[in-house]
N, C-alpha and C positions, 0 to 999 in steps of 0.2 A: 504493500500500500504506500508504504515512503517510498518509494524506487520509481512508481509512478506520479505521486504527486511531485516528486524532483524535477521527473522529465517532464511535465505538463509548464512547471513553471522556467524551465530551460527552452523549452518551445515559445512561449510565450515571449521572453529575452529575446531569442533570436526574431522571431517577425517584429520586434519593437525595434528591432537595429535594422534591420533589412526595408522597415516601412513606419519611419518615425512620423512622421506628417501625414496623418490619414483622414480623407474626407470623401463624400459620395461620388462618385463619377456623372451622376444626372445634375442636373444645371436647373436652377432653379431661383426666384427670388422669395417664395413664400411658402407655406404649407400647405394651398391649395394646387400649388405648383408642382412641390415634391410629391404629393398623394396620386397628381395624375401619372403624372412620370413613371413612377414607380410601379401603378398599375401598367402600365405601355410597355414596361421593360419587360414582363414575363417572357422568355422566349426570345429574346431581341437585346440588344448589343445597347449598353447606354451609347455608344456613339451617336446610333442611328436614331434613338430616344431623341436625342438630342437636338440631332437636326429636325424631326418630326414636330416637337417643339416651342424651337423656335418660331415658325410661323403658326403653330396652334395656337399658344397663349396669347402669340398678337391678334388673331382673329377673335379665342375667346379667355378675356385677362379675368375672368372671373367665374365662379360657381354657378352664379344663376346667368350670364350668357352663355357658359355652355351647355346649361340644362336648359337653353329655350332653343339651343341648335337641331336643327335637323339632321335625323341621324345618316341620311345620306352625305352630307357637307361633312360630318366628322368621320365617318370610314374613307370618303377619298381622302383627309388630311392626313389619315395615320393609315394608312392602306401596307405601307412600310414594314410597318413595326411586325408584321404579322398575326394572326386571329383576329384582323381587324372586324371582320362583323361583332365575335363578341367585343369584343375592346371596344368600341365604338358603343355597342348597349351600356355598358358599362360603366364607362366616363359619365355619360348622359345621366343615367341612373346616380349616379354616385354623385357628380353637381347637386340634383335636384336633392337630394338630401342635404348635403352641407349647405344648400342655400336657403332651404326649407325647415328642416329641423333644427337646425345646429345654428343656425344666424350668422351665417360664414365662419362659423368657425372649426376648425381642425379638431376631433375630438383625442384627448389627452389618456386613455383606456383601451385596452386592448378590447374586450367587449365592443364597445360603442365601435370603434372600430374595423372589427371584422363583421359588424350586421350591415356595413354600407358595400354596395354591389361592386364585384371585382376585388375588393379587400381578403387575401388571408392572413395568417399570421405573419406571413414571411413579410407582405408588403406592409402591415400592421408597424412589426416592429422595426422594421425604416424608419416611419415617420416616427415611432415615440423615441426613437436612439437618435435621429438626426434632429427632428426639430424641437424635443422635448428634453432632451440628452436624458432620457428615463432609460437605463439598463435593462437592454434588452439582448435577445440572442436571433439576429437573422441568421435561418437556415436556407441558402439556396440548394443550384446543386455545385456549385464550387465549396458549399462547405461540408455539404452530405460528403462530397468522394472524399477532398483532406481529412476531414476527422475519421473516416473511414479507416484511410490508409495508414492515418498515426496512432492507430487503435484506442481513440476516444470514444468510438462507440461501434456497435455490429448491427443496429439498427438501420433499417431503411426507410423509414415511416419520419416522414418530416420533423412531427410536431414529437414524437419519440427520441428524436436525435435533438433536439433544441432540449427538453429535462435532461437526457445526459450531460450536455454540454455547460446546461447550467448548473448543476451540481459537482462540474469537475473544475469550471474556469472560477475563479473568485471572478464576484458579485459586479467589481470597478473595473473588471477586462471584458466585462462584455461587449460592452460597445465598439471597442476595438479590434477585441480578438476577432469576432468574425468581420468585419470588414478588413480587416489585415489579411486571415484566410481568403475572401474571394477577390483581394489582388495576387495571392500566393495562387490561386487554382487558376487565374489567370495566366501568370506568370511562366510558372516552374511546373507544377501540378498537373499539367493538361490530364484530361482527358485520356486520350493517345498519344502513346510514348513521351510521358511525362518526363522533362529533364531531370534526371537521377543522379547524373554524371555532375551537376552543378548546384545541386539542390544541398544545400546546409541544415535540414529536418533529415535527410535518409537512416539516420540512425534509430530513428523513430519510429521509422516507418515499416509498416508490414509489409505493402506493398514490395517496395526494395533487397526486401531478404526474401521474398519467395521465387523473385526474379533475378536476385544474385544465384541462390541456389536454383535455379534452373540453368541458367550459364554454366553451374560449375560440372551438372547433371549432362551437361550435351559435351562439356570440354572433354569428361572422361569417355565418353562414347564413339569419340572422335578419335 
């Protein structure tokens, strides 16, 4: 149990060297801003969030103009980002709430939260880490695979791997730690043939020793 609380906090040390200055990659100047974004990102690259965007918020800068948009005029603007027919319900929906319920305002709850349409946990706890700086654990999938492969958890189940995570990271790494991780699964971490060769976590990692020991499995065969 020490052996791994070591290397958790040894892990943690190293992406705070590797990624000392950490902030969202979606572009934003409010929290009506970051909650669309954020829904838009599922699936889809903050780049291209980004440029999407940009000319959204200028056509609608607010909750209730874009809960009064027609949802044809918002699927061509995000047509992009991909799943745009739902994404487009969605936004629409989800304005009409914060402009209607909520009196423009962002709500502060993970609950309140995730009953507004297109919101899960994952886009949930963005907005309470980013604009409430309230400790939260985003799980995408760059942090499902890392914590996977650093044997933080064996879980596959989203909101399953977010209780591991927060019962293994102290309470004041959250916010970081996973944003840290999905610049790491961006990075180094891929997917496919994740750089191992240059990655400063392999020691950690499961990943890397089942795949060393396969190397060494075909060296002797050879």
């Amino acid at each position: 149990m020490q052996k791994k609380q070591d290397n958790i906090k040894k892990i943690i040390l190293i992406l705070k060297k590797r990624y000392p200055k950490i902030e969202t990659g979606l572009n934003h100047k409010n929290g009506f801003e970051l909650l669309i974004a954020t829904i838009l990102s599922a699936q889809c690259t903050d780049r291209q969030v980004n440029q999407v965007t940009k000319t959204l918020f200028k056509l609608y800068p607010t909750a209730e103009s874009l809960s009064k948009a027609s949802i044809k005029d918002i699927e061509k603007n995000i047509y992009s980002t991909g799943f745009y027919k739902n994404k487009a319900s969605n936004i629409k929906k989800c304005a009409y709430s914060i402009f209607k319920e909520y009196n423009n305002q962002i709500p502060n709850g993970i609950n309140d939260l995730t009953k507004l349409a297109g919101v899960g946990r994952k886009t949930a706890n963005v907005v309470l880490s980013t604009l409430y700086n309230i400790p939260a654990m985003v799980v995408d999938t760059h942090v499902t695979r890392v914590s996977q492969r650093l044997n933080l958890t064996k879980n596959q189940d989203a909101e399953k791997i977010e209780k591991d995570l927060m019962n293994k990271i102290p309470i004041e790494e959250w916010n970081g730690f996973s944003l840290r991780i999905i610049f790491f699964g961006r990075e180094i971490c891929i997917a496919r043939n994740p750089k191992c060769e240059i990655c400063n976590l392999s020691k950690f990692c499961t990943f890397f020793k089942t795949r060393k020991e396969s190397l060494v499995k075909n060296e002797k065969h050879i």
